[in-house]
N, C-alpha and C positions, 0 to 999 in steps of 0.2 A: 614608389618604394619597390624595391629590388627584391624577388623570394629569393631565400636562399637556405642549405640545412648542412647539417653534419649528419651522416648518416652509417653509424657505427663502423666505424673501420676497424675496427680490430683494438689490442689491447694498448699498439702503438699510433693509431688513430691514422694513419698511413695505408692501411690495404685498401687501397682504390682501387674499387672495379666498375666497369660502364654498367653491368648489371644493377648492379646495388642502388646507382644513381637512379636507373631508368623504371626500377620496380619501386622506388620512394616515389618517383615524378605520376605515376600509373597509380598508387597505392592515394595522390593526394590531388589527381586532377589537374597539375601545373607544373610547368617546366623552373627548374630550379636555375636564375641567373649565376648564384653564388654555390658556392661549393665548398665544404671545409675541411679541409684535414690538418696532421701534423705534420711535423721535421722534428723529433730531438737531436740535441744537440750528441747522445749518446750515441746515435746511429753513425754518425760521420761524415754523412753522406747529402749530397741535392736531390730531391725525390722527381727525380727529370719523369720518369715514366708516368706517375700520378698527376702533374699537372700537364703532362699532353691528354691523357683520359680526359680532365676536366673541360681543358680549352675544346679541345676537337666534339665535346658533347655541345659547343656555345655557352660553356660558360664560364665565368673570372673562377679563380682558386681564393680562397683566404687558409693561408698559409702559415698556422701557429709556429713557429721557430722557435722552442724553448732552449732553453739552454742548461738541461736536464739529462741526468745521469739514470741507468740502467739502473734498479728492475722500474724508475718509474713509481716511487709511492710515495705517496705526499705524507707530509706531516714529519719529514726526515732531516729538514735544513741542507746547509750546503753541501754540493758534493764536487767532484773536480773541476766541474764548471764555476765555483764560485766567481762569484761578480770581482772579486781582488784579481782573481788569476785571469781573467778576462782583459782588466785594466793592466794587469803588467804584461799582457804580448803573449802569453802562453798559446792561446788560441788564434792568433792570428791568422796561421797557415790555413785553420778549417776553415775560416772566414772569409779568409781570398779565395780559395777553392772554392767555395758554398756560392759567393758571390760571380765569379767564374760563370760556372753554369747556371747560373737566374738570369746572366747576362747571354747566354749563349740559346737558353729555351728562347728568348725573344719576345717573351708576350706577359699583357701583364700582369700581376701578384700583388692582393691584399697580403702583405708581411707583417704580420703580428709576433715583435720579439717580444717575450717576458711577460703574458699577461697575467691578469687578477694581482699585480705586484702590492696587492693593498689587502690581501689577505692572509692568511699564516699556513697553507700547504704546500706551496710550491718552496723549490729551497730557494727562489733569488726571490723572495715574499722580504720586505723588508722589517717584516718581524722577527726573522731568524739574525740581521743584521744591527738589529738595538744595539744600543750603548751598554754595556753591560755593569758599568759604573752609575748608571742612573736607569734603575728596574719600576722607579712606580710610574703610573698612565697619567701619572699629574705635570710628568715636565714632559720636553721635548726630543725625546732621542734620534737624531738626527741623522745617523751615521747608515741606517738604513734608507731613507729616501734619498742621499744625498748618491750614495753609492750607485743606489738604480739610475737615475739622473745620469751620472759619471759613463755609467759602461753602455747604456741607452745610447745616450751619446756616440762613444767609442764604436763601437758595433755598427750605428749608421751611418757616418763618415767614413768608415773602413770598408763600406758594401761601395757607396756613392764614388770611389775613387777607383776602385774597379770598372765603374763603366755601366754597373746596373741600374741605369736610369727608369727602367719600366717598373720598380718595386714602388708601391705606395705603402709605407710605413706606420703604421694606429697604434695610437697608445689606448691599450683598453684594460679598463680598471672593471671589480666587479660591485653589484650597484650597493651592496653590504660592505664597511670594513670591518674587517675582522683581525685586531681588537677594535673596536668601534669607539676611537678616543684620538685626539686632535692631530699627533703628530705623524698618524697614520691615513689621514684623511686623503683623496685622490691626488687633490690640489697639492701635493708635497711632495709625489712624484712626476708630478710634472715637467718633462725634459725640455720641451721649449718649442714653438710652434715651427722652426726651422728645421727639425727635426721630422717632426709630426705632420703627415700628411692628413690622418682623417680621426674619429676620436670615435673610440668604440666601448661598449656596455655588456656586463651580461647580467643579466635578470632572472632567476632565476625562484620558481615558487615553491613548495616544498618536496623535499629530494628523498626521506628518508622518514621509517617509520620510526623513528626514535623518541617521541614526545617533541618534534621540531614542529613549533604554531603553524597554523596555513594563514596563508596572508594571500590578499588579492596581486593580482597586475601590478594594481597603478600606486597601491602602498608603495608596493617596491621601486617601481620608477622614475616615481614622480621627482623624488627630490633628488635622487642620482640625476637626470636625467637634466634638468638645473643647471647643480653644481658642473655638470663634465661640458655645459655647452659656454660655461664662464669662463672656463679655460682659454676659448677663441669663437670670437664672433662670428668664424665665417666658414671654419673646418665644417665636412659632412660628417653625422654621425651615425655609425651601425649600429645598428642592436645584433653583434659578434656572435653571444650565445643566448639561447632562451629557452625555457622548457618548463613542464613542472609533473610531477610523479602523479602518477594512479591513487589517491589514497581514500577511498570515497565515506569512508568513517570521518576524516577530518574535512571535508571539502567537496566541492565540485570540481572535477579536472575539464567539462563541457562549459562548465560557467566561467571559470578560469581564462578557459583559450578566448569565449567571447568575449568578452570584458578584454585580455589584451589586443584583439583584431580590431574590436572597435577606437578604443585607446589612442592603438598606434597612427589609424585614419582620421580621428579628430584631436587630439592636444600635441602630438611631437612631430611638429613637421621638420625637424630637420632630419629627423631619420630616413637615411637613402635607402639602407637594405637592412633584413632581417633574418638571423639566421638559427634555425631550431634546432635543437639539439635534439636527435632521434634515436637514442640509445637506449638498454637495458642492463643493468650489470646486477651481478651479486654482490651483497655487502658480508662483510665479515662475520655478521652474525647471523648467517645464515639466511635474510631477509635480502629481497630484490627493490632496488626502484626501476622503473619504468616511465620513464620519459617520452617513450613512442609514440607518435601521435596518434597508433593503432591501438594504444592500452587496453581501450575497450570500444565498442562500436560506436558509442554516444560521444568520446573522446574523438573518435577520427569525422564523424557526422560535424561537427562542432570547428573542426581543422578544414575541412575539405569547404562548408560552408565559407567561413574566416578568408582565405586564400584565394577562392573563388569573388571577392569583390574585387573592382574595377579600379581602384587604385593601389594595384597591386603590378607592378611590369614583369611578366617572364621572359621579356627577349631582349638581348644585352643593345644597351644604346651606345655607338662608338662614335663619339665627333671628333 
C-alpha cells in the first residue's frame, strides 16, 4: 500500500510547496508516494507548476479537479459550473485547454473529477440536483445521479480525445451518504467502468465539535468499503482522503489512527494507496478541527508508529 497525504495547501488546496511536503515527510518518518492537491474549476487554469513539485519530489499527484466556483463554500448548490452547463459545451474550451497541458506536463495524474458526489456540499453533489417534483427520501429522484453519470462522462472523453492518455480517472465517493436514503447511494452514481480507472473512498472520523458521534475506523469503512469494491471486481482502490479530529472528550484520536493502520493491513486488501488528510481549519463558530497528525504528541506517536509498518511502500513502483 502506497503512503500518501494532503498536506494543507492553502484555502484553494493548490499552494504546493517542496517545503511543506518535505517537513510532513520529516514530521512523519516516511516518504510520501502520493500527494494531493486541488484544480478548481474557478481557477481556470492547469496547475503545471504543482505537479512538477510533486513528480520531481518521486511522487504521483492526485489531482482533485472540481468543477467549482469561487469563494469555494459548500452547502451553496450549483454555480456556473453546473453539471447542465458542462453537458451543453459551455466549458469545453477550459477542458481542451486543462487537457492540453496534463498532456503536455507528460507524466502521470491521479484525476479526481467531482468527488464525494453522494453528499450534499459540494454544488455538483447530486442532492442539489433532485427532482424537485418528487421532494420525499421514499421515492427515486433521479435527475441528480443520472446528470453526474452524464457530465462524468462528458468530461472524460473530452480529456481522452485530447491526447491525455497518462491521467487515471477515480470515481470517489464519501464512505457516509448524506442524505443517507436509496436513491442517493454510491451505486447510482456510478459512470461506468470504461470510464473509471480506479475507485476511491474517503473516510472520514469525527471533524467537528458540534455534538457529531465518534465512531471508530472500521464502523466507517467497512460497509463503504464492500459496496465501492461491487462496483468492479478488479479496479484498485484508494483510500483518497482520511483523517479524524483531536477531540479527546469524545474519543481517542491515538486509538483511532491504530485501529485504522491495523484495519487497513488486515481486512481491505484492495486498497493500493492511502491518503491523510493533514489540515487544520477554523469553523464558523469560532471552534477549530484538527486533523493533523501532530494534533497532539500521543496523536502523531500513534501515526509515525502506523506508517512505519512494512507493508506500507514509500517509493513509487513504475512497470
Amino acid at each position: 500500500m502506497y503512503t500518501g497525504a494532503y498536506i494543507d495547501f492553502g484555502d484553494k488546496e493548490d499552494a504546493v510547496s517542496l517545503e511543506a511536503i518535505e517537513d510532513f515527510e520529516r514530521l512523519v518518518g516516511r516518504h510520501q508516494v502520493v500527494i494531493a492537491s486541488s484544480s478548481f474549476w474557478g481557477e481556470q487554469n492547469f496547475p503545471r507548476r504543482s505537479m512538477e513539485i510533486i513528480s520531481r519530489h518521486g511522487s504521483v499527484p492526485l489531482l482533485f479537479w472540481s468543477p467549482w466556483d469561487r469563494p469555494y463554500v459548500e452547502h451553496r448548490g450549483p454555480d456556473r459550473f453546473d453539471l447542465r452547463a458542462i453537458l451543453g459545451g459551455v466549458w469545453d474550451a477550459y477542458i481542451d485547454q486543462w487537457a492540453d497541458q496534463a498532456r503536455s506536463y507528460g507524466k502521470p495524474i491521479l484525476v479526481d473529477w467531482g468527488l464525494e458526489m453522494n453528499g450534499n456540499w459540494f454544488p455538483w453533489s447530486g442532492y442539489f440536483y433532485r427532482s424537485r417534483q418528487k421532494p420525499s427520501n421514499r421515492v427515486a429522484p433521479r435527475e441528480g445521479p443520472e446528470l453526474y453519470k452524464k457530465a462524468f462522462r462528458y468530461v472524460v472523453h473530452r480529456v481522452r480525445a485530447r491526447g491525455a492518455d497518462r491521467l487515471l480517472f477515480g470515481f470517489h465517493v464519501n464512505a457516509v451518504s448524506d442524505p443517507n436514503v436509496k436513491w442517493n447511494q454510491m451505486e447510482a452514481y456510478y459512470p461506468g467502468s470504461d470510464v473509471v480507472d480506479w475507485l476511491g473512498l474517503s473516510v472520514y472520523g469525527k471533524q467537528f465539535n458540534d455534538g457529531e458521534k465518534w465512531v471508530g475506523f472500521r464502523e466507517i469503512m467497512d460497509r463503504a468499503y464492500h459496496a465501492l469494491c461491487r462496483l468492479n471486481p478488479d479496479k484498485p482502490v484508494i483510500l483518497a482522503e482520511w483523517g479524524v479530529g483531536e477531540f479527546p472528550k469524545a474519543g481517542s484520536k491515538p486509538q483511532w489512527l491504530r485501529e485504522a493502520f491495523t484495519a487497513l493491513a488486515d481486512q481491505y486488501p484492495r486498497v493500493k494507496a492511502a491518503v491523510y488528510w493533514h489540515e487544520r481549519w477554523q469553523n464558523g463558530d469560532d471552534t477549530y478541527s484538527n486533523l493533523r497528525v501532530s494534533s497532539s504528541p500521543e496523536s502523531l506517536q500513534a501515526f509515525r508508529e502506523g506508517i512505519g509498518r512494512p507493508y506500507w511502500v514509500s517509493e513509487l513502483i513504475l512497470r
